[in-house]
Structures are given as C-alpha cells and as structure tokens.
C-alpha positions in Angstrom: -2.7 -2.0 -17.1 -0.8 -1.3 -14.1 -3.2 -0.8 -10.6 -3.5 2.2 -8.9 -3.3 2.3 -4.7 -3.8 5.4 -3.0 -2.7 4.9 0.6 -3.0 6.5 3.7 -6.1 7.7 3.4 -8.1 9.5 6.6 -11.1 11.0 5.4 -14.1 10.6 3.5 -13.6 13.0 1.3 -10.1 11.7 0.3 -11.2 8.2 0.1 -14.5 9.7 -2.5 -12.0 11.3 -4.5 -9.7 8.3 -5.0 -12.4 6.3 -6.4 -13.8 8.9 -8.5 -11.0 9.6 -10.2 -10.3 5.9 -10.5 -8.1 4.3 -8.0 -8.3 0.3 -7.9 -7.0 0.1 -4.2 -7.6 2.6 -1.2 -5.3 2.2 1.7 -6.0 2.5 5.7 -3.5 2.6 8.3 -3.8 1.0 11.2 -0.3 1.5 12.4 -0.3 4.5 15.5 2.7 5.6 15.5 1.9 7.0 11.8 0.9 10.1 11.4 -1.5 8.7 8.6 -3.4 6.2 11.6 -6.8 6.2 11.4 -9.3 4.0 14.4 -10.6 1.0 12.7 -14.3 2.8 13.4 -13.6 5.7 11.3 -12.2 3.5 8.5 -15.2 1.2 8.8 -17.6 3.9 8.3 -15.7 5.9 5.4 -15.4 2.0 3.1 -19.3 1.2 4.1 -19.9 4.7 1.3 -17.4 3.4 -0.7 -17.6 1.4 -4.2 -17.6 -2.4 -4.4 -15.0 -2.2 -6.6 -12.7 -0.6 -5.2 -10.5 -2.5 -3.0 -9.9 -1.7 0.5 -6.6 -2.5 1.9 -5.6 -1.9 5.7 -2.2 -1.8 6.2 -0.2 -3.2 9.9 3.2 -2.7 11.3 4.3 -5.6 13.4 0.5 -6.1 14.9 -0.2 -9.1 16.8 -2.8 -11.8 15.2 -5.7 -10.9 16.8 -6.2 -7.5 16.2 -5.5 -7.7 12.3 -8.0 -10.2 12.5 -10.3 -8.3 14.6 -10.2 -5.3 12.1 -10.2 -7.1 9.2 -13.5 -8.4 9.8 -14.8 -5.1 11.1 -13.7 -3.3 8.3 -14.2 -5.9 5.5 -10.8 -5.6 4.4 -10.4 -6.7 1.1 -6.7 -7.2 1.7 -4.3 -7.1 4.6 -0.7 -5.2 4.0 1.5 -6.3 6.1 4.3 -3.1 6.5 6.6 -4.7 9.6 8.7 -7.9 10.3 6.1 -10.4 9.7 7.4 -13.8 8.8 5.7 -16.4 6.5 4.1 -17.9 9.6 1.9 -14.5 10.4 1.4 -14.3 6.5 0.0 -17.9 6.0 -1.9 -18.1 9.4 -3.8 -14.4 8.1 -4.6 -16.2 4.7 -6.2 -19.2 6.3 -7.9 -17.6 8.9 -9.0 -14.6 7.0 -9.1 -16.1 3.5 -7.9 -12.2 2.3 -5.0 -11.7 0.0 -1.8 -10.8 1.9 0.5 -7.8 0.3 4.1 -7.9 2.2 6.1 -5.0 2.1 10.0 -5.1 2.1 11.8 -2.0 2.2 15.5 -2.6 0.6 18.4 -0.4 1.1 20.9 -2.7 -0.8 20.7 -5.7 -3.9 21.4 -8.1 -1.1 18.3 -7.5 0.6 15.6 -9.4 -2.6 17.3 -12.6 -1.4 15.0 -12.0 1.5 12.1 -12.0 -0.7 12.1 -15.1 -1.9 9.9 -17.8 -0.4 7.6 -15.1 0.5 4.0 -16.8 1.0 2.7 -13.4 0.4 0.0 -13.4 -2.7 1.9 -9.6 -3.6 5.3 -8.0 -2.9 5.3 -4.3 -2.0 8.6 -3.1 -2.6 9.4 0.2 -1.1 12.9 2.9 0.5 14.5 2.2 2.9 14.4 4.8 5.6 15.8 3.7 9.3 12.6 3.6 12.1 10.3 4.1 9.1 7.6 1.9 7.7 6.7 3.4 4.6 5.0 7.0 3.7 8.8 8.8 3.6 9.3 9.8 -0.1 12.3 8.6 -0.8 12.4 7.3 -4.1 13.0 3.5 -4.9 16.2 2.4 -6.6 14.8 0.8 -9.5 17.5 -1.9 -10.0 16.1 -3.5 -7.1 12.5 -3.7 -8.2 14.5 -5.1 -11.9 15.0 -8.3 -10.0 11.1 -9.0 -8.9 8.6 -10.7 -11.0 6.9 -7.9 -12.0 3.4 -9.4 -12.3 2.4 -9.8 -8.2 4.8 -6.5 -7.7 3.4 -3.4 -6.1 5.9 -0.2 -6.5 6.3 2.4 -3.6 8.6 4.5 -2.8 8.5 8.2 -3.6 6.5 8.1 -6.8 4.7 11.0 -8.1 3.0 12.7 -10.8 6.0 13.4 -12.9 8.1 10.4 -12.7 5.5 7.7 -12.6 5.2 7.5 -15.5 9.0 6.5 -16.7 8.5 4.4 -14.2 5.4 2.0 -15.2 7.0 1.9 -18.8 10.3 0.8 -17.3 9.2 -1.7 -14.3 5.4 -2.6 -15.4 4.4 -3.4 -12.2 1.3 -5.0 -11.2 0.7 -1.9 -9.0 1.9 1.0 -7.9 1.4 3.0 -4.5 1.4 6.7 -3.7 1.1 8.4 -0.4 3.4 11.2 0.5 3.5 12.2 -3.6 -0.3 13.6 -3.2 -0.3 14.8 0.0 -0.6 18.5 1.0 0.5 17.4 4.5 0.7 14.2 6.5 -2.7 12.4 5.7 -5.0 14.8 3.3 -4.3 14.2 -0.1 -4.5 16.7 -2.6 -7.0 16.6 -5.3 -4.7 18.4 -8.3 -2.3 16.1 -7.0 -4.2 12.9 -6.5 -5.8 13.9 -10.4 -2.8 14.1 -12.0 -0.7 11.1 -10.5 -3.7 9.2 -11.8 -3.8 10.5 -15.1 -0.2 9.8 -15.4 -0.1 6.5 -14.5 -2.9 5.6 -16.7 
C-alpha cells in the first residue's frame, strides 16, 4: 500500500491529526525562507508527543552539513529530505554520519531532466513541479510521464496532489509514497482537517 507524508507541518495540533487519521510520514521544514519554516525547538517538542510510528522527516534546502546534522540529532529525525542542490557527496556523508535514510527531491520541468536522477545515492526519490525560485509546497501538479520513468518502489510523489485526483494517481504510478502539502492547507502552514481526512481516505 502506498505511504502517506503529510508535509509542512507547524503545529501540534496538525501534526496530532496527521497521525490520527493515519499518516506514515510527518514533515518539518527547516528551510526559512518557507513560509511553512518551523525552529528546530518547536519541531522537537511537537515529535517528543508524537507516535513511534510515525516517521518524522525534516526537510533542507541547500543547508550546510552541520546544521542538518545538528537538527537531526535534536529532533530525532527519522529521515532527512534533502529539497535543494545537494550532490551525492552531501547525501552519502548525511547517511554515514547520521545513519538516517536520505529522501532527495528533484523537481523536473522536462523528460530530460530523470537523466539527472540516476546514480542518486539517495535511499528515496521525491519527484515533485517545477516552479522557478521554488523548493517544493507550490501546487502545481506533476507531469506524470515523468514519474513513468522512475522505479516506482523507492518513489515518493509530490506535486499538487489532492483529495480528488490522488487517487487516479496511486492506481496509475503506485508509488512508494506520496506527499501532500499545499492540497490540505487552509493557508500557508495549517492544514485542514476535512481536507487532511479526505486526502487520506482517498489515498488509502
């Protein structure tokens, strides 16, 4: 069955809901020019109230080594997304030092662009739009005849999914996972619950 990651997440009460209604991943930004950034206190303290099971994720934009490290191991990141430029080098250093999972994220705006996929030392590909100056969270939807050409089995899905197409969407691509921010959202950062509810429901 396809995994769930609700990303973006700011509050408590957001993050609660996620795992109630049965999210596998929850996602924390640490990027600040987002308007979805949260301080690595505030995350720390929302995922120590969290579920085990439930996998926290913290996702970077171009960060230097030390301070994905240093948050990692503040938060207990259960995975590290790695949303910029990052080259294999920053992936397989993280992975060492760390000994966390690595999700990259490519954002394609043309079939040319998977041939810079490959030989990614990532243990997951996020595939997401393309949107110039942005690092994911924009809501444009993916071209599927991209994500066609990716193993689908280590492939998370982004890219303007949402309650009523997700689910043409698992049936066509079968990803590993898909991820939803800006689909749920009221505004910028607070997720809707009747949202959140039935992007879950429809995905399952």
């Amino acid at each position: 069955m396809t995994k769930i990651k609700i990303c973006g997440i700011t509050s408590y009460e957001d993050a609660a809901n996620a795992a109630k209604l049965g999210a596998d991943y929850i996602g924390f930004n640490f990027y600040a020019k987002s308007p979805r950034y949260i301080k690595a206190s505030r995350a720390r303290k929302i995922i120590e109230k969290l579920p085990k099971k439930v996998k926290k994720v913290g996702v970077f934009v171009n960060s230097n080594f030390g301070n994905i490290k240093d948050i990692a191991r503040l938060c207990r990141l259960d995975l590290v997304q790695l949303s910029g430029n990052e080259d294999n080098g920053h992936v397989s250093k993280l992975k060492k030092t760390l000994g966390t999972k690595i999700i990259k994220t490519f954002r394609i705006k043309k079939m040319a662009d998977i041939k810079n996929i490959k030989g990614c030392k990532a243990d997951y590909i996020m595939l997401d739009s393309f949107k110039k100056g942005f690092f994911g969270g924009t809501g444009i939807k993916i071209n599927l005849k991209f994500a066609g050409k990716l193993d689908s089995r280590n492939l998370f899905l982004a890219g303007g999914l949402n309650a009523a197409n997700i689910r043409s969407i698992i049936r066509k691509i079968n990803p590993y996972a898909v991820d939803v921010c800006s689909g749920i959202e009221s505004y910028p950062g607070k997720k809707g619950f009747g949202k959140m509810k039935s992007f879950i429901e429809a995905a399952r």
